[in-house]
C-alpha positions as CSV (number, residue, x, y, z in Angstrom):
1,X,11.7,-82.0,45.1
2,X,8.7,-81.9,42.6
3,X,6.5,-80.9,45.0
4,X,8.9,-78.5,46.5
5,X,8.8,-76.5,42.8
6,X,5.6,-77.0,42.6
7,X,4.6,-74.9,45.6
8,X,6.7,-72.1,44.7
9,X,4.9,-72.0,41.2
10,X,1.5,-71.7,43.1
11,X,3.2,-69.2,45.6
12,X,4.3,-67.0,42.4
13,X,1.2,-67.2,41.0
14,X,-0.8,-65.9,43.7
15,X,1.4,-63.3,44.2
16,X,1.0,-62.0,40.9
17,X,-2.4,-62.0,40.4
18,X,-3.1,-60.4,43.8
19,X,-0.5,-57.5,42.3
20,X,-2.6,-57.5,39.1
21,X,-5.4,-57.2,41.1
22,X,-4.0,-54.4,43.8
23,X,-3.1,-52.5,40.3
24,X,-6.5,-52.7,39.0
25,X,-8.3,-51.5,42.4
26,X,-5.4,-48.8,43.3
27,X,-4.2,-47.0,39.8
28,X,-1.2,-45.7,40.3
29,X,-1.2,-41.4,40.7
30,X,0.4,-39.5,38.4
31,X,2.3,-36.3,39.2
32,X,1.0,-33.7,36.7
33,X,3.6,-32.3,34.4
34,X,4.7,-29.2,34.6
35,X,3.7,-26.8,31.8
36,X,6.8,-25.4,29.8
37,X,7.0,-21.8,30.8
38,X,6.3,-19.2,27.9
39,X,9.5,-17.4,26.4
40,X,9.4,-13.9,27.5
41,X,9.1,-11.5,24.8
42,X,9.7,-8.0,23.4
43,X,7.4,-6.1,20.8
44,X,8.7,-3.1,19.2
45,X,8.0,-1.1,15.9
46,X,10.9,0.7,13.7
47,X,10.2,3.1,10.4
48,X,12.5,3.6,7.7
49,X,12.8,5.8,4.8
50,X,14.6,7.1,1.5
51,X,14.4,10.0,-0.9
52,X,14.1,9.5,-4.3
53,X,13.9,12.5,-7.2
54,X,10.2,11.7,-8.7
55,X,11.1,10.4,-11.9
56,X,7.1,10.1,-13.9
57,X,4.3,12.6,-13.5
58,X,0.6,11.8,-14.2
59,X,-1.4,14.9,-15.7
60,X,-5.4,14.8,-15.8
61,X,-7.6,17.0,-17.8
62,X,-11.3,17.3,-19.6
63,X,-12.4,18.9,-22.0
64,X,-16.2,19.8,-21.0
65,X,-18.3,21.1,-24.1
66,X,-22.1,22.5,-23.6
67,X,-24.5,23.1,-26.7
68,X,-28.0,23.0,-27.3
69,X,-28.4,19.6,-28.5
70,X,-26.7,15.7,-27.4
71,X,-25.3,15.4,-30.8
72,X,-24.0,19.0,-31.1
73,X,-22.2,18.6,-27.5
74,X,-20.8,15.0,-28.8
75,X,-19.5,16.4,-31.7
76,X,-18.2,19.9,-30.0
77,X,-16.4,18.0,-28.0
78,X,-14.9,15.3,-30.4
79,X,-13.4,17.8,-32.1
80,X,-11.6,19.5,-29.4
81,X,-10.5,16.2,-28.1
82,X,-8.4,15.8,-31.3
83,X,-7.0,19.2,-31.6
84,X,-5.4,18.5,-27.9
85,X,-4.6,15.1,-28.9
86,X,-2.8,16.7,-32.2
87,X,-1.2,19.6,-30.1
88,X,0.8,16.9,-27.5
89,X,1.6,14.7,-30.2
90,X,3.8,17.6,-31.7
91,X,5.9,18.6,-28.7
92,X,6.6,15.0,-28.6
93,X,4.0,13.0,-26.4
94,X,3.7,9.3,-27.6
95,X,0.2,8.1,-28.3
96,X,0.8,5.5,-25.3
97,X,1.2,8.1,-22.7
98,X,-1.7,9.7,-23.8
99,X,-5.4,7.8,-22.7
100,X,-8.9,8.9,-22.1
101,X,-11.2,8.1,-19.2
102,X,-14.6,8.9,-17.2
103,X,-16.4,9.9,-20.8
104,X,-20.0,11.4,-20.0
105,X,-22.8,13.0,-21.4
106,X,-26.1,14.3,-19.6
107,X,-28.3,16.8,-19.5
108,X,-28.3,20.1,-17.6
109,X,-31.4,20.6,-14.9
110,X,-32.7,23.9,-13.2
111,X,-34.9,24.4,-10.6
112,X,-37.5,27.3,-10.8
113,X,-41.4,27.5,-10.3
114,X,-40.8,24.4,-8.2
115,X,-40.0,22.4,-11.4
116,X,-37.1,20.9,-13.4
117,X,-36.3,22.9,-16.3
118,X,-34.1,21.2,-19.4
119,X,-30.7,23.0,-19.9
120,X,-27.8,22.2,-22.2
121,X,-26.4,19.0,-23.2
122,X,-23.0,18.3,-21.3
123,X,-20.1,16.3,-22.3
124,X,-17.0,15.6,-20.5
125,X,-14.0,13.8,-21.6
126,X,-11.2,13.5,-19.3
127,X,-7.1,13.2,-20.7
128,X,-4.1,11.0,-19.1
129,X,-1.1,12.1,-19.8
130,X,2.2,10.1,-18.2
131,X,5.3,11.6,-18.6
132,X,8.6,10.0,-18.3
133,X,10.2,13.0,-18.1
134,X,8.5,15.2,-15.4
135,X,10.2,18.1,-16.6
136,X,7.7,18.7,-19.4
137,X,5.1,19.2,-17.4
138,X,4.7,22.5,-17.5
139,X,4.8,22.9,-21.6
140,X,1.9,19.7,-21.3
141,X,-0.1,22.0,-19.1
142,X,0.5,25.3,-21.3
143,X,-0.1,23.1,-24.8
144,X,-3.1,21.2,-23.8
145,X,-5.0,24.2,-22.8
146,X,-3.9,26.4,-25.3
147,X,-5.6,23.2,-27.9
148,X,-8.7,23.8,-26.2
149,X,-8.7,21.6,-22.7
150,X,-10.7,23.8,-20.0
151,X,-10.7,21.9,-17.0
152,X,-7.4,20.4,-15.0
153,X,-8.3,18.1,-12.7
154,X,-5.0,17.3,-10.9
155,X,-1.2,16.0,-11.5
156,X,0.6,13.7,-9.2
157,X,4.6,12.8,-9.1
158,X,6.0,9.2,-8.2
159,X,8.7,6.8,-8.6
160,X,8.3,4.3,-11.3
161,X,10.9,1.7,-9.9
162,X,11.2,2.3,-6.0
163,X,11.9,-1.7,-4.5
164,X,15.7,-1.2,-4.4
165,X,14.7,2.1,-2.3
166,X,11.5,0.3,-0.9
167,X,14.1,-2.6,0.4
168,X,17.0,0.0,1.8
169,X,14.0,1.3,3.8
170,X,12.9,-2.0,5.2
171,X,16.6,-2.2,6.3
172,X,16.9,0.9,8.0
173,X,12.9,0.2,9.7
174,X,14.6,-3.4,11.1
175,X,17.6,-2.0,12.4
176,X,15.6,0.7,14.4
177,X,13.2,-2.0,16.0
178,X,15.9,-4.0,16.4
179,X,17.9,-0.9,18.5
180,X,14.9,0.1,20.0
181,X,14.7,-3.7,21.8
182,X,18.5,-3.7,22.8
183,X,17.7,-0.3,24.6
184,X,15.2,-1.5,26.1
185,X,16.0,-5.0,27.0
186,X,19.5,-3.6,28.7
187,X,17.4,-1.3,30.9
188,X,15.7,-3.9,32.0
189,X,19.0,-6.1,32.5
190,X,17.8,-9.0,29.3
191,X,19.7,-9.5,26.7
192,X,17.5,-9.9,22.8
193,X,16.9,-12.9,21.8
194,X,16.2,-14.9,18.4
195,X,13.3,-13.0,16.7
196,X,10.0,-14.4,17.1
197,X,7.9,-12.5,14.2
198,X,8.1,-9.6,11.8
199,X,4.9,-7.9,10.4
200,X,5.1,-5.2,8.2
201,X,2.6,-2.6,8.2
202,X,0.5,-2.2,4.8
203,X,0.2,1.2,3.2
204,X,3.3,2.3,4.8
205,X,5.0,3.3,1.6
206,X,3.8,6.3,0.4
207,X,5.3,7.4,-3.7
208,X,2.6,9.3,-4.9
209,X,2.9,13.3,-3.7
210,X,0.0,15.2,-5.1
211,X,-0.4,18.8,-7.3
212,X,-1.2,20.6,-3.6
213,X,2.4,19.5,-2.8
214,X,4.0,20.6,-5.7
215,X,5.6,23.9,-6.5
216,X,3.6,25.5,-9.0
217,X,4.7,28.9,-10.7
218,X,3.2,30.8,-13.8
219,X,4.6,33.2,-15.2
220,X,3.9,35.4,-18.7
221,X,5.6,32.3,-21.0
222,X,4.5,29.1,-19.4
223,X,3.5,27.4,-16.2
224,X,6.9,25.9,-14.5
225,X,6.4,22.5,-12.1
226,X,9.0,21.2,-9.9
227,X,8.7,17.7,-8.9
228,X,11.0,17.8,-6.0
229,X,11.4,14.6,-4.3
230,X,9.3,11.4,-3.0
231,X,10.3,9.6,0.3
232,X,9.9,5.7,0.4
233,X,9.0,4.4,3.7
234,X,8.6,1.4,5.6
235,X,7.5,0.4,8.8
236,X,7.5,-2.7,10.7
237,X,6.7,-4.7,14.1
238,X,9.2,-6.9,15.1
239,X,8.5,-9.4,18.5
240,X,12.1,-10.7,19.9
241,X,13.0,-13.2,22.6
242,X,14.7,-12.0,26.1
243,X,17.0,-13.8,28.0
């Protein structure tokens, strides 16, 4: 009987080692594994936007001065400068809406006789004005030249507070990309999916409408500005899933 077990422990033995073996000299092949297919997809773009009455204006002038020497242009000038600034603060223009920028001074150049010749001494300081209530534009026009500003270099209307507008408008840009997909997607017998990525488009937002947009009217009492009104867009790529 001992024996008996005995051979079958050698028989297993053998066996196994020659299937270890077998293993090792024949690997097994592997069936490759089939790559997951990509979802099909949809890209689409939508635009939305809202009007909004302008509601602040931003006036820019200078007042240039020219004399014979630096210090006589400085001083020309310096005293214009607070005459205007005196002027707006009487029809009611705070001192924080009022701010100066781009000061400069140089020299005037001529060519003749094929050489530069010296001319007067230039300086040019330019006034910010930013009015809450755009309606005064005109009488901040009329006021600042009458106090002795000679050059207006432009006036632009916007919307101080437009993200409540700025978000209806992403709303309304969604829910045309999102049409826009369902039109196309029944044509071509899908259905829309789950919605893969949304990129909004910078600079897509315009609030800012320049003077060459406004309406501009003078007549024999003062110049009149209308502000009219600002639209806040948004625009958007949307990709969604088909099925």
């Amino acid at each position: 009987m001992k024996k008996t077990k005995n051979y079958l422990l050698a028989v297993f033995l053998i066996t196994l080692c020659t299937t270890t073996a077998f293993a090792q000299n024949h690997p097994q092949k592997h069936m490759p594994r089939q790559q997951p297919q990509e979802p099909r997809t949809i890209s689409v773009s939508g635009s939305g936007s809202v009007k909004l009455p302008a509601d602040t204006a931003k006036l820019t002038f200078s007042v240039v001065t020219k004399e014979a020497t630096a210090l006589a242009s400085v001083q020309n000038n310096a005293k214009k400068m607070n005459k205007v600034y005196d002027a707006l603060k009487k029809i009611g223009i705070s001192e924080d809406n009022i701010s100066t920028s781009n000061y400069s001074l140089y020299q005037e150049t001529f060519w003749k006789d094929g050489k530069d010749i010296p001319g007067q001494y230039v300086t040019s300081n330019n006034i910010i004005v930013v009015l809450d209530d755009v309606e005064k534009s005109g009488l901040v026009i009329d006021t600042a030249i009458e106090a002795g500003v000679n050059q207006m270099n432009g006036i632009s209307f916007f919307v101080k507070d437009s993200k409540e507008a700025l978000d209806q408008a992403r709303k309304l840009a969604f829910q045309q990309a999102k049409e826009k997909a369902e039109l196309y997607a029944t044509e071509a017998g899908c259905k829309v999916g789950k919605v893969m990525s949304i990129m909004e488009n910078s600079g897509s937002y315009p609030v800012v409408r320049e003077m060459a947009d406004a309406k501009m009217m003078t007549t024999s009492n003062s110049t009149m500005i209308s502000a009219g009104q600002d639209s806040i867009t948004a625009t958007v790529s949307v990709v969604f899933e088909l099925r």
